[in-house]
C-alpha positions in Angstrom: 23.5 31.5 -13.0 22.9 29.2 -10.0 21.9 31.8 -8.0 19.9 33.4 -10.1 17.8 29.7 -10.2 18.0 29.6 -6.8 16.3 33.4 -5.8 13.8 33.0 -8.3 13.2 29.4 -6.6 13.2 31.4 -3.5 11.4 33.9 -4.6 8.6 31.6 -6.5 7.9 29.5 -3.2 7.7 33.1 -1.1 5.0 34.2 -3.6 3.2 30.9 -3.5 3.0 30.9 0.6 1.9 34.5 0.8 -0.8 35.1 -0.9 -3.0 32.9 1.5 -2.0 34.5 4.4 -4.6 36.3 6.2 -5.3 40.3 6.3 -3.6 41.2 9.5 -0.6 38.8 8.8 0.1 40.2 5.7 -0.4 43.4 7.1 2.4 42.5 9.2 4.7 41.0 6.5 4.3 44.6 4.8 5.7 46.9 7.6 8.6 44.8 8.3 9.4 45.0 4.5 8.5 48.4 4.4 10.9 49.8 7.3 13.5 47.5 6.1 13.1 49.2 2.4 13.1 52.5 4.2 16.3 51.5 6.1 17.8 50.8 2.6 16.5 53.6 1.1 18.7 56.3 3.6 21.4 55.2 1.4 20.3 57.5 -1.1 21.4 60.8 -1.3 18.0 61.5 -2.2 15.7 59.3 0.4 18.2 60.2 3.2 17.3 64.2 3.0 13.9 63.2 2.0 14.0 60.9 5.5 15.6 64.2 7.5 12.6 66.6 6.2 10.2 64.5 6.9 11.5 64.1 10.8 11.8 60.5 10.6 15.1 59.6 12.0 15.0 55.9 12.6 13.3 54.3 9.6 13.7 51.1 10.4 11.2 51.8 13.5 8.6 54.2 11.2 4.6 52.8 11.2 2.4 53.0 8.2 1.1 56.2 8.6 4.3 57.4 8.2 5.1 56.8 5.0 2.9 59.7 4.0 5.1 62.4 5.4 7.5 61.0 2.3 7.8 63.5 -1.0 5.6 62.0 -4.0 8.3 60.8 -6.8 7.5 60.3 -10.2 9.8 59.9 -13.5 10.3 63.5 -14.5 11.5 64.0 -10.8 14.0 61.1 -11.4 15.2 62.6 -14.3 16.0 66.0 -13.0 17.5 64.6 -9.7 19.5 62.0 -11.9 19.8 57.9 -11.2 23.0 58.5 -8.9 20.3 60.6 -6.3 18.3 57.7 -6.0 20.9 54.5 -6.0 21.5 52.9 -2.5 24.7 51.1 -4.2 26.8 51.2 -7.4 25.4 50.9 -10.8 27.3 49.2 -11.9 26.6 45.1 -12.2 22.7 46.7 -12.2 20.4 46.2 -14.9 18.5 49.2 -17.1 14.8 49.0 -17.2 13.4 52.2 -19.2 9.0 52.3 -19.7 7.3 52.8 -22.7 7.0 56.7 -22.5 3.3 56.7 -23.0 3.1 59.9 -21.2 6.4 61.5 -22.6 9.4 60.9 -22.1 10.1 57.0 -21.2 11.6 56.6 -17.4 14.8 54.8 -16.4 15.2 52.5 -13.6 18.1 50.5 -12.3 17.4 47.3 -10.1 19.8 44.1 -9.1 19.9 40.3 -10.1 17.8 39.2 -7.6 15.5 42.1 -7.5 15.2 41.1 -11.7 14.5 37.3 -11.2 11.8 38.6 -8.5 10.0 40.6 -11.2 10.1 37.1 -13.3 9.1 34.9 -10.0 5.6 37.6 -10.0 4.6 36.5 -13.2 4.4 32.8 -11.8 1.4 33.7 -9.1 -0.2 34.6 -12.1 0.2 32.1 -14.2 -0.4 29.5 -11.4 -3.4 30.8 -10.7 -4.4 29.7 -14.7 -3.0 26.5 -14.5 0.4 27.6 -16.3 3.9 26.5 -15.5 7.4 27.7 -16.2 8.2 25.5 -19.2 5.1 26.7 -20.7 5.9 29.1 -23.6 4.2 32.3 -24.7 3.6 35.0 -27.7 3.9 38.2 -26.6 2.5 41.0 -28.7 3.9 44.3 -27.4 5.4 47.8 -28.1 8.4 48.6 -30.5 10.7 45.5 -30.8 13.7 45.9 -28.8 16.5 43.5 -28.0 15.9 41.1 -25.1 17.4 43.3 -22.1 20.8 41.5 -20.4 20.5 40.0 -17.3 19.5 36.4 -15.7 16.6 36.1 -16.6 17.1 36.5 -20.4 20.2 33.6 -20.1 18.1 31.0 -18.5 15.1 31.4 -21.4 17.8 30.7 -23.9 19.2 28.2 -22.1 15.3 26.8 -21.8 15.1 26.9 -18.1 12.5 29.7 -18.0 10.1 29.0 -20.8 10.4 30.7 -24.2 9.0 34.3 -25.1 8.5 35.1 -28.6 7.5 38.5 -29.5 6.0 40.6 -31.8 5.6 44.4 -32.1 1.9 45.7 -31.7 1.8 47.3 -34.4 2.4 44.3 -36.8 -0.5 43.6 -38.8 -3.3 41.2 -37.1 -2.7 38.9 -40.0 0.8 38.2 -39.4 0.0 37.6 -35.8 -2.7 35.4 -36.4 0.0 33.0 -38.9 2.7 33.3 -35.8 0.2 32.1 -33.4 -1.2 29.2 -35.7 2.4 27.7 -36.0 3.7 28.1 -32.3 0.7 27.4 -30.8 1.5 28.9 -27.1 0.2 27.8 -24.6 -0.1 31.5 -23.0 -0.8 34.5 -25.3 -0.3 37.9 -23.8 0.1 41.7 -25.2 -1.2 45.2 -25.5 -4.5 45.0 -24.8 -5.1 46.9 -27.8 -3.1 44.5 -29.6 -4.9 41.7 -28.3 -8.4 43.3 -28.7 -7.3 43.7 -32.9 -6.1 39.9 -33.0 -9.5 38.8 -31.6 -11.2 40.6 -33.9 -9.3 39.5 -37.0 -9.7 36.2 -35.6 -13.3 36.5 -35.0 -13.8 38.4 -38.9 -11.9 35.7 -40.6 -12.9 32.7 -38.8 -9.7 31.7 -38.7 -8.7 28.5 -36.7 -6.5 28.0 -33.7 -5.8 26.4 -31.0 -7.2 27.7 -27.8 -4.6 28.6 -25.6 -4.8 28.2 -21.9 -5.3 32.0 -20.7 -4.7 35.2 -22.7 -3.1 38.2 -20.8 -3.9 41.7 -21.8 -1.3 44.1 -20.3 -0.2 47.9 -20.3 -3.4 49.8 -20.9 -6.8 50.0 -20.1 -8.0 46.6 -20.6 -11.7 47.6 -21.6 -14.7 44.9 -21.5 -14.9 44.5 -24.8 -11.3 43.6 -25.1 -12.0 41.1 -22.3 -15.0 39.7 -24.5 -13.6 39.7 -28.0 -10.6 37.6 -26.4 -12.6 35.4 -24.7 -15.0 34.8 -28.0 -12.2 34.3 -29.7 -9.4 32.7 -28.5 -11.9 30.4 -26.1 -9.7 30.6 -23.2 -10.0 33.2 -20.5 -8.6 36.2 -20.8 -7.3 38.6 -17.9 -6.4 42.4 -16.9 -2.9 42.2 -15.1 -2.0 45.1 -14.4 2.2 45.0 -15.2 4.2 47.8 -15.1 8.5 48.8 -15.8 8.8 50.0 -13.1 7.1 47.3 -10.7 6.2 43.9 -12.8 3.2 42.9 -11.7 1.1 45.0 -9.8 -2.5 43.3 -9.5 -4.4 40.9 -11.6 -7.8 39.7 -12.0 -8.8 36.2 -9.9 -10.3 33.5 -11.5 -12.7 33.4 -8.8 -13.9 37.1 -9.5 -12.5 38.6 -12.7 -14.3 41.9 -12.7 -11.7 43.1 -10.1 -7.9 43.0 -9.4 -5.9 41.4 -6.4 -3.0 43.6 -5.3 0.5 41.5 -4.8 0.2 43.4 -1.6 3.2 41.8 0.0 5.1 43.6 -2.4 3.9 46.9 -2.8 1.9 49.5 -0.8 -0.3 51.1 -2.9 -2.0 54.1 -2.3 -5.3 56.0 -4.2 -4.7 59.6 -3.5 -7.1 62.5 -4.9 -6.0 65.7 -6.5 -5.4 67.0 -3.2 -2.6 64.3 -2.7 -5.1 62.7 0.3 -6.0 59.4 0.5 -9.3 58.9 -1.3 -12.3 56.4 -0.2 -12.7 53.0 -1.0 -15.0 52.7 -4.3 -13.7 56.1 -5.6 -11.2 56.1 -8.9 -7.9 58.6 -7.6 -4.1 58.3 -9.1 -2.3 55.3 -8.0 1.0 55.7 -5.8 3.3 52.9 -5.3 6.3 52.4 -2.6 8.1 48.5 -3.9 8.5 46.6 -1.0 11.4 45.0 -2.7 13.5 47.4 -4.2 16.8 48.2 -2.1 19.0 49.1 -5.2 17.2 51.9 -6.5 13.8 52.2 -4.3 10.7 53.3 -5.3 8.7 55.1 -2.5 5.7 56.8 -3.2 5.9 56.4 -6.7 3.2 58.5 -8.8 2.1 56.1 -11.8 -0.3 58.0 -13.0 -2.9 55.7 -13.7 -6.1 56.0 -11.9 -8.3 53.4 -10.1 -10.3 52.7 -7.0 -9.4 50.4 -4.2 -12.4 47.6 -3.9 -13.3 46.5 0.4 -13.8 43.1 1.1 -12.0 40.3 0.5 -11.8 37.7 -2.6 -14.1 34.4 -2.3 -10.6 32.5 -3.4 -9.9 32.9 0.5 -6.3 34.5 -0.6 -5.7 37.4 1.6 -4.5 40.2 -1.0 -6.5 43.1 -1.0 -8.7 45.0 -4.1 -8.8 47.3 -6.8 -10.9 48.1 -9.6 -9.5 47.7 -13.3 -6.9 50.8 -14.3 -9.6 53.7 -15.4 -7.0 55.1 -17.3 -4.2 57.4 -17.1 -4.1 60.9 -15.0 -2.4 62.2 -18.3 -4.9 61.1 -21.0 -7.8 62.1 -18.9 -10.1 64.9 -20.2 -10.8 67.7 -18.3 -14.4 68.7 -18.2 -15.4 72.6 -17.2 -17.4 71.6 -14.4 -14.2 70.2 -12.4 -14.9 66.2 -13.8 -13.3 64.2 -15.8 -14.2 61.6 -19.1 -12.0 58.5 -18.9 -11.3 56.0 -21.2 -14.5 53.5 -19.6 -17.2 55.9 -20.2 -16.7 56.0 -23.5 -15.7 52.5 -24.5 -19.5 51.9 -22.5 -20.9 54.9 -24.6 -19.7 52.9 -27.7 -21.4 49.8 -26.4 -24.7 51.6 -25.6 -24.9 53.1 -29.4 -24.4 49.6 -30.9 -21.0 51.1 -32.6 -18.6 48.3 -32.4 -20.7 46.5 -35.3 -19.5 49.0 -37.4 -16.2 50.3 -35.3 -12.8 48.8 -35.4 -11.3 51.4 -33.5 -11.4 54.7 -32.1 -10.1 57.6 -30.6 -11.0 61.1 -28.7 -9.2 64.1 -29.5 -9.7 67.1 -27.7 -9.7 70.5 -29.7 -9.5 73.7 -28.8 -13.2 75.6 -27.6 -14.3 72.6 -26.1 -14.7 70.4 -29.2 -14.1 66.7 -29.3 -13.0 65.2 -32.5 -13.8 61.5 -32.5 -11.7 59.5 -35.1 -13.3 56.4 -36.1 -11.6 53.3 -38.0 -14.7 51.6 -39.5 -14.8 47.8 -41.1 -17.8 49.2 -42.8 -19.4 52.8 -44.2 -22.1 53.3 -41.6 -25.6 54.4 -42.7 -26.8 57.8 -41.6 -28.8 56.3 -38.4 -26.2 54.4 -37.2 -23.7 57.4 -36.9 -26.4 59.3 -35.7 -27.1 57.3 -32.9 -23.4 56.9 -31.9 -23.3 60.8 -32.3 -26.3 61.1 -30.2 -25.3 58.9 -27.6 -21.7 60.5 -27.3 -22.9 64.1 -26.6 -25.7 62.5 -23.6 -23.3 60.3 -21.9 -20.6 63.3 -22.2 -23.3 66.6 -21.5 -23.5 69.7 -23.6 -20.4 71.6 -22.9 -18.6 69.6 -25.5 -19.2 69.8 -29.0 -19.0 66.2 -30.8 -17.5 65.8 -34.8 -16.9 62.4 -36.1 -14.2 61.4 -38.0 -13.8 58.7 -40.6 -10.4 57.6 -41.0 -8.3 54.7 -42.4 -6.1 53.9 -39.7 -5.4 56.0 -36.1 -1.4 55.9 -35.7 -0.2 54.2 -32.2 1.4 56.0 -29.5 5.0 56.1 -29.9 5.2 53.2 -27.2 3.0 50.9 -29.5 -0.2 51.5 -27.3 -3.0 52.7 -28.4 -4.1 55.9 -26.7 -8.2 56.2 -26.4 -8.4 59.9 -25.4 -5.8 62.6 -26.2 -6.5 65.9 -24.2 -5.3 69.4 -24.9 -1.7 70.0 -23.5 -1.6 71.8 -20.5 -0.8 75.0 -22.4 -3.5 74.8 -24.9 -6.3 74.6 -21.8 -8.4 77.3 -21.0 -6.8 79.7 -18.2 -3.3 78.3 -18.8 -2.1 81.5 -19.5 -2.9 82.2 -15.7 -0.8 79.0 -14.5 2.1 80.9 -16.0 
């Protein structure tokens, strides 16, 4: 248990130092990490042929541009190589980390003690940054419940030396929420953005009382602007994207110096923004995001596909902290639907579509369902019967924002079901069988 305090200590005073280093230092601090990860990695029955066919036969000497003659990985690839392809040591004494399976079947990741109490020591950046601390406890409002994993860091919250998580599943009724967070009183709410969008809204409905916590984190999903805005309205704290993942922790997160953009923890990750093509996009232009942990020795992750999309931002953060850019996640690679003319509608043009008709006066919730011969059915949970002019205008707005070769049905409904991860999926596209030409993919 000692040494479990003393890495995250470790860890927690590395994180705290870093961040302020400048551009090219930390450009510096990543390619050490990143050839001694690569070192690691040739351990691996899978990273050591991976290594050989790529011609690179002393990674611990490899430059940047290198890394790119690496094989993309993602879960499914895991899952047919098996855990024992990608493991640099024994599993056993590692812990099991599995995702949320929001785009099919969840992932499973194996990582050590101290890489585990690293992930924990991430979340302290971020809550420095809002004037939290480690004793301060939080709600959490996320997926399925589950048991607390085993490991380190769920024995020292027990023994209240990390502070104290409660948690409630997503899909437990705002009102229940709302009574759990008016008797614990946490100083840090986080959750499903989704789930933290619905509490703000019941919140803001009933006129409920609480007591403002000190920052609201909304997590796993596109965090949309009006989730950002109903928490902030509500809860009267800010409230900020951090973009968390299983596999990783924390990724990026918004600055409280500019919040419409995220800082990359990028001594701890390369990330990448990679087009259909698999080359590196632009700066300013959304591609999939590919991530190679600069931490991970265990099991490394190298060129991971995540398969959310965003945009690295240029420039560099008035906070003076030398982490690079990226745009909010613009939604997931897999949920994205395909237009005929080669483009693509993600989860922000609509939620601003919504916003332009006026809808959310009369719209709880919603979701895009695409149908077969180009239709889009468009389910709506209401808090009210709209009149005629108000659907029309939502109706109206939908088909210019989204062109012609779409038709547009809306859809009254009583409730639209979560994902089976708890999230709560804005656009479902045909599957890749169901599109139009598939039958030539065969």
């Amino acid at each position: 248990m000692s040494s479990t305090l003393l890495a995250i200590a470790r860890s927690n005073r590395r994180l705290r130092r870093e961040q302020w280093l400048p551009p090219g230092a930390l450009a510096a601090v990543r390619l050490e990490r990143l050839r001694a990860v690569m070192t690691a990695a040739a351990a691996a029955p899978f990273y050591r042929s991976a290594l050989a066919d790529a011609g690179i036969r002393h990674p611990g000497g490899l430059e940047l541009d290198d890394l790119g003659r690496m094989p993309l990985v993602d879960r499914q690839l895991i899952a047919a190589r098996g855990l024992e392809a990608f493991l640099t040591v024994p599993a056993d004494g590692l812990f099991a980390v599995t995702t949320s399976g929001s785009t099919g079947v969840p992932g499973r990741f194996l990582r050590s003690g101290p890489e585990e109490a690293d992930f924990s020591a991430r979340w302290m950046r971020v809550y420095q940054a809002y004037g939290c601390g480690a004793r301060d406890s939080q709600l959490n409002i996320a997926g399925p419940p589950k048991p607390d994993r085993p490991g380190p860091i769920t024995a020292l919250r027990r023994l209240g030396l990390l502070p104290r998580v409660e948690r409630l599943a997503s899909t437990v009724p705002p009102a229940e929420i709302l009574a759990r967070l008016q008797t614990l009183r946490p100083p840090i709410l986080t959750g499903y953005a989704g789930a933290i969008e619905a509490l703000a809204d019941h919140v803001l409905a009933t006129g409920a009382e609480i007591r403002p916590p000190r920052v609201v984190f909304c997590t796993a999903m596109e965090v949309t602007d009006r989730c950002l805005e109903l928490a902030r309205e509500a809860f009267r704290a800010p409230a900020v994207d951090v973009y968390v993942t299983n596999e990783f922790g924390v990724v990026a997160w918004a600055c409280p110096e500019r919040p419409d953009v995220l800082h990359v923890n990028g001594d701890c990750f390369l990330l990448e923004v990679l087009g259909p093509d698999g080359a590196a996009v632009p700066d300013g232009t959304v591609g999939e995001l590919v991530i190679t942990s600069l931490g991970l020795t265990a099991m490394p992750l190298i060129r991971y596909r995540m398969g959310d999309m965003a945009a690295r931002v240029p420039g560099r953060c008035a906070c003076g902290r030398g982490l690079g850019l990226m745009s909010r996640v613009q939604g997931r690679s897999a949920h994205a639907i395909r237009h005929p003319d080669g483009g693509i509608i993600i989860t922000p043009l609509v939620t601003s579509l919504f916003s332009r008709a006026r809808a959310y006066e009369w719209v709880r919730a919603f979701q895009v369902r695409e149908e077969p011969g180009h239709r889009l059915r468009v389910l709506l949970e209401a808090r009210r019967h709209p009149d005629e002019a108000q659907r029309l205008a939502l109706e109206e707005t939908l088909r210019s924002g989204i062109g012609p070769a779409f038709s547009i049905e809306l859809e009254l409904v009583d409730r639209i079901p979560p994902a089976p991860s708890g999230k709560l999926q804005f656009l479902v596209p045909l599957p890749a069988a169901e599109l139009p030409g598939a039958e030539c993919l065969r």
